[in-house]
LUMLOVEX-451907 format. One line per field, with one value per atom (N, C-alpha, C, O, CB): atom name; x, y, z. Coordinates in pm, whole numbers, m for minus. Glycine has a CB too. Example, Ala and Ser with C-alpha at 12.3 -4.5 7.8 and 13.67 -1.06 7.14 Angstrom:
atome <- N	CA	C	O	CB	N	CA	C	O	CB
c1 <- 1319	1230	1320	1424	1131	1285	1367	1290	1341	1408
c2 <- m569	m450	m330	m332	m447	m225	m106	3	114	m60
c3 <- 780	780	780	846	905	708	714	787	804	572
//
This chain:
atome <- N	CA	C	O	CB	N	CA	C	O	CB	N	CA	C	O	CB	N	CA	C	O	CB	N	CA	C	O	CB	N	CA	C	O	CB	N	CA	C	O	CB	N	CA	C	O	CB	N	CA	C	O	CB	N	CA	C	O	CB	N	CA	C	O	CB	N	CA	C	O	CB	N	CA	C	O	CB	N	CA	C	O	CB	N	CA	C	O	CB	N	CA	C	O	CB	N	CA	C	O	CB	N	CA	C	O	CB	N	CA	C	O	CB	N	CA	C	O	CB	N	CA	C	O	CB	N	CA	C	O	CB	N	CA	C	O	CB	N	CA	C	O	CB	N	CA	C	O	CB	N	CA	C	O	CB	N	CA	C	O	CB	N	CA	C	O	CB	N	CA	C	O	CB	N	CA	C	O	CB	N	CA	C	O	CB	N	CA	C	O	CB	N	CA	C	O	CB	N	CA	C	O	CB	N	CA	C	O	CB	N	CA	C	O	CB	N	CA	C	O	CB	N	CA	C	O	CB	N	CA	C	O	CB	N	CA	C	O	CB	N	CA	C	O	CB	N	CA	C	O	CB	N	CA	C	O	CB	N	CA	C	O	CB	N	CA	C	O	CB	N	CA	C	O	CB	N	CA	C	O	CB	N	CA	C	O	CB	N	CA	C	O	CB	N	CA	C	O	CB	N	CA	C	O	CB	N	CA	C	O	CB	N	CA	C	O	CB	N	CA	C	O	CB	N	CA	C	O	CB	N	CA	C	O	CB	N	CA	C	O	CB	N	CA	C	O	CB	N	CA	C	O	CB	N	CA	C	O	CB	N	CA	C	O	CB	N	CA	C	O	CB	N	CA	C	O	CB	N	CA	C	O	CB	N	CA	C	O	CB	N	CA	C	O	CB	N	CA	C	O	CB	N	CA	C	O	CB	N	CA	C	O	CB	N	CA	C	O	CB	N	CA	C	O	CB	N	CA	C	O	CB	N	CA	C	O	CB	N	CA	C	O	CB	N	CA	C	O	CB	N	CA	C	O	CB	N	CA	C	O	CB	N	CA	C	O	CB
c1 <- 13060	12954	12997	13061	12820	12969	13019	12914	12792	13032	12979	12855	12827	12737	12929	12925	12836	12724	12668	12895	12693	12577	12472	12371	12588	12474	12401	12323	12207	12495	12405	12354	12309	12299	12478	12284	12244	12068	11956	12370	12116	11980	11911	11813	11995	11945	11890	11825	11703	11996	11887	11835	11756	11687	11963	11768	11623	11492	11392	11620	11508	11388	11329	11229	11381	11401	11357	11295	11190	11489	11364	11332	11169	11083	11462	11123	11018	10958	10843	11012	10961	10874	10822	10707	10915	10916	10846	10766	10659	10969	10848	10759	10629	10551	10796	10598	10441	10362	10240	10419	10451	10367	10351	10243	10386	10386	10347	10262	10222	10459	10239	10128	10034	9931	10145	10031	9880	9871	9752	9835	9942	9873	9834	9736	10027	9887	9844	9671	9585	9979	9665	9560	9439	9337	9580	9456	9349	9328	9208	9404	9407	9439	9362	9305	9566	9389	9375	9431	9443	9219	9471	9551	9505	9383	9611	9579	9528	9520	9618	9578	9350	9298	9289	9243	9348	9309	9270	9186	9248	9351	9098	8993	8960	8983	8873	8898	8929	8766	8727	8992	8687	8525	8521	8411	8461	8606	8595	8511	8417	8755	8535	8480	8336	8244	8575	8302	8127	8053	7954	8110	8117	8081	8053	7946	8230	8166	8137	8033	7947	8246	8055	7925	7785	7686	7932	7818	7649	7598	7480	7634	7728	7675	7674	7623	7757	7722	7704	7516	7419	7799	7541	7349	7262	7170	7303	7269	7197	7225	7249	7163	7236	7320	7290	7365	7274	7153	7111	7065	6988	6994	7101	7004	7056	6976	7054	7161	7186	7074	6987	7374	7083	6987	6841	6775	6991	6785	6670	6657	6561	6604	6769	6724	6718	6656	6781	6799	6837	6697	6652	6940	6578	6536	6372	6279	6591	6389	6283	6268	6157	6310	6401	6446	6380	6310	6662	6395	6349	6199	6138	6418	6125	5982	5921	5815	5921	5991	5939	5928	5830	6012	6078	6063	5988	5953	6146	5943	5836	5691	5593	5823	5685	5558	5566	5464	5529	5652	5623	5597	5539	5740	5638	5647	5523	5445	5679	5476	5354	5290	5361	5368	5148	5057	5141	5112	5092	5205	5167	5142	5204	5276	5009	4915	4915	4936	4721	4896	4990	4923	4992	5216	4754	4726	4576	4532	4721	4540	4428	4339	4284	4365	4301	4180	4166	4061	4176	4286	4309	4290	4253	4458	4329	4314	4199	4184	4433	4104	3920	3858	3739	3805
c2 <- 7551	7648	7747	7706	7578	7855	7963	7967	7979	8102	7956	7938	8105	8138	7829	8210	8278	8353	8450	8344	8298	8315	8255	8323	8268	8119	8046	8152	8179	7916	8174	8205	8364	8420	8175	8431	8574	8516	8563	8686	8398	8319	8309	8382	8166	8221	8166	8280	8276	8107	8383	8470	8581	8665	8537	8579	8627	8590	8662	8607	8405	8369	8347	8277	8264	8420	8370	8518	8534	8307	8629	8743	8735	8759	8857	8719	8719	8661	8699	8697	8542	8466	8528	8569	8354	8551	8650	8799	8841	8695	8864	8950	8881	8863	9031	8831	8783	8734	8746	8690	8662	8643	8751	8782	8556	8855	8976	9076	9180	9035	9048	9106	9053	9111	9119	8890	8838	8857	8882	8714	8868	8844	9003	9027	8793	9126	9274	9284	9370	9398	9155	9164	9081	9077	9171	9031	8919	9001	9027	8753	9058	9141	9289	9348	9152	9312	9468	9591	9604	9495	9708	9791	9919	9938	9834	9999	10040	10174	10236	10017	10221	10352	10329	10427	10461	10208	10171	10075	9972	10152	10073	9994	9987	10066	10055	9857	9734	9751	9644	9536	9829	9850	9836	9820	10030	9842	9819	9698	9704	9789	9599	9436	9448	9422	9262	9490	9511	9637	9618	9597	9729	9848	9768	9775	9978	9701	9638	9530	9528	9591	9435	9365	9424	9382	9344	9558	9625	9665	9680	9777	9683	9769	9673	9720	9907	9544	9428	9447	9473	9239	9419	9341	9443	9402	9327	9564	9666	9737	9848	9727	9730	9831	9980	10077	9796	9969	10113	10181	10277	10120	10144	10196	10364	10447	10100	10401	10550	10594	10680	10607	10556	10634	10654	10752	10560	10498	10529	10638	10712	10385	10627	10662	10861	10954	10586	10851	11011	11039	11140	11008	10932	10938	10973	11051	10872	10922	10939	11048	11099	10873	11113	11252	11349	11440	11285	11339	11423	11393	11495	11388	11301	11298	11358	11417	11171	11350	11424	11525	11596	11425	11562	11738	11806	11922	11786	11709	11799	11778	11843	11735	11692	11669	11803	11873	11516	11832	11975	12101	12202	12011	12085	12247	12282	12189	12263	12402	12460	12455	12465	12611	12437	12457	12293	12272	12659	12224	12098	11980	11925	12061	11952	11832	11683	11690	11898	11594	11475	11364	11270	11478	11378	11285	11278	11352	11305	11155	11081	11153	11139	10983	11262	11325	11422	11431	11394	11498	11596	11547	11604	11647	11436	11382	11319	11260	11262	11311	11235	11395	11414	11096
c3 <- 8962	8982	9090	9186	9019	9078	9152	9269	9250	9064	9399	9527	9567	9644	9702	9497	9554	9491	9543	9616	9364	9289	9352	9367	9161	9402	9461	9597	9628	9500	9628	9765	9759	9868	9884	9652	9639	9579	9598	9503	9505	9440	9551	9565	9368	9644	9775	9823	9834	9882	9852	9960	9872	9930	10063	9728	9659	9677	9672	9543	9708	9673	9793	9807	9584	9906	10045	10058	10120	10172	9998	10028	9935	10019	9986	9840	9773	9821	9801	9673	9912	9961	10060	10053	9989	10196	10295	10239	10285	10396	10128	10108	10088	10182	10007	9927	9952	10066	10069	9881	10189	10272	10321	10270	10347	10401	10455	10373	10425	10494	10258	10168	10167	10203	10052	10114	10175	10273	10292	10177	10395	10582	10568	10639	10764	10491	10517	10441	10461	10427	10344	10311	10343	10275	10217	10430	10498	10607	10620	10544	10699	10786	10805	10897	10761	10671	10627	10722	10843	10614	10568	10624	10733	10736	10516	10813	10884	10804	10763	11005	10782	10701	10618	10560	10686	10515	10388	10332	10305	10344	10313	10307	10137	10045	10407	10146	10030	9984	9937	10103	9986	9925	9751	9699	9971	9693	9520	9501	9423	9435	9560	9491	9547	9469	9562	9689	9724	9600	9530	9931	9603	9516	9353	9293	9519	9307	9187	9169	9081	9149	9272	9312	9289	9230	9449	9371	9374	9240	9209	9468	9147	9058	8938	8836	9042	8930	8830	8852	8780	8892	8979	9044	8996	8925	9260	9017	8960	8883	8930	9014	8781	8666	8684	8698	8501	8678	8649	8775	8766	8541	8878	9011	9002	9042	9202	8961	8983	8859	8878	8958	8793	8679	8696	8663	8550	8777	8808	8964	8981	8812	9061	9123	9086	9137	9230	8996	8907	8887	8943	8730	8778	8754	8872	8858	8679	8927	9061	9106	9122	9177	9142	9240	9119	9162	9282	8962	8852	8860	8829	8703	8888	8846	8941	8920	8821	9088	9244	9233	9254	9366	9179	9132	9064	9089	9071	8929	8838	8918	8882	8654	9019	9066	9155	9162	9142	9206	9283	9208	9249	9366	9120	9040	9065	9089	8862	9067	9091	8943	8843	9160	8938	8808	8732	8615	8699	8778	8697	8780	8872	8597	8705	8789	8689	8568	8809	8736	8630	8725	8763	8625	8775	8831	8708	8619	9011	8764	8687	8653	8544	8746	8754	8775	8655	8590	8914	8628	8562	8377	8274	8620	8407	8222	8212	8105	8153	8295	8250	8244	8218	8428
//
C-alpha cells in the first residue's frame, strides 16, 4: 500500500473534521452581522398563515370606514 496516499487520506479527513467543527461552533456562536431569523419568521408564519392578509384586510375596511359619505353602522340600515 502506498503510505503516501494514506497520509493525504489522513489529513483530508482531519481537514473536514475541523472544518465542520468551526461551522457548527460559527453557528451556535453566530456570525458577526448575520443573523439566522428564517426558522422564527417560518415559525410565525406556519402559526398564522394568513395574518398578512387579514391584517391587509383590516387596514382596507379602516380605510373605507373613513371615506367621506360612507356610513356602514347599524343605525343607518334600521
Amino acid at each position: 500500500m502506498n503510505t503516501d496516499r494514506v497520509y493525504i487520506v489522513i489529513l483530508l479527513v482531519i481537514g473536514i473534521i475541523v472544518l465542520s467543527n468551526l461551522m457548527m461552533f460559527a453557528l451556535v456562536r453566530g456570525f458577526r452581522g448575520v443573523k439566522f431569523d428564517w426558522f422564527s419568521k417560518t415559525k410565525g408564519n406556519l402559526s398564522q398563515p394568513y395574518n398578512y392578509e387579514d391584517k391587509s384586510l383590516d387596514e382596507l375596511r379602516r380605510r373605507v370606514e373613513d371615506l367621506p359619505g360612507t356610513h356602514t353602522s347599524s343605525e343607518d340600515e334600521e
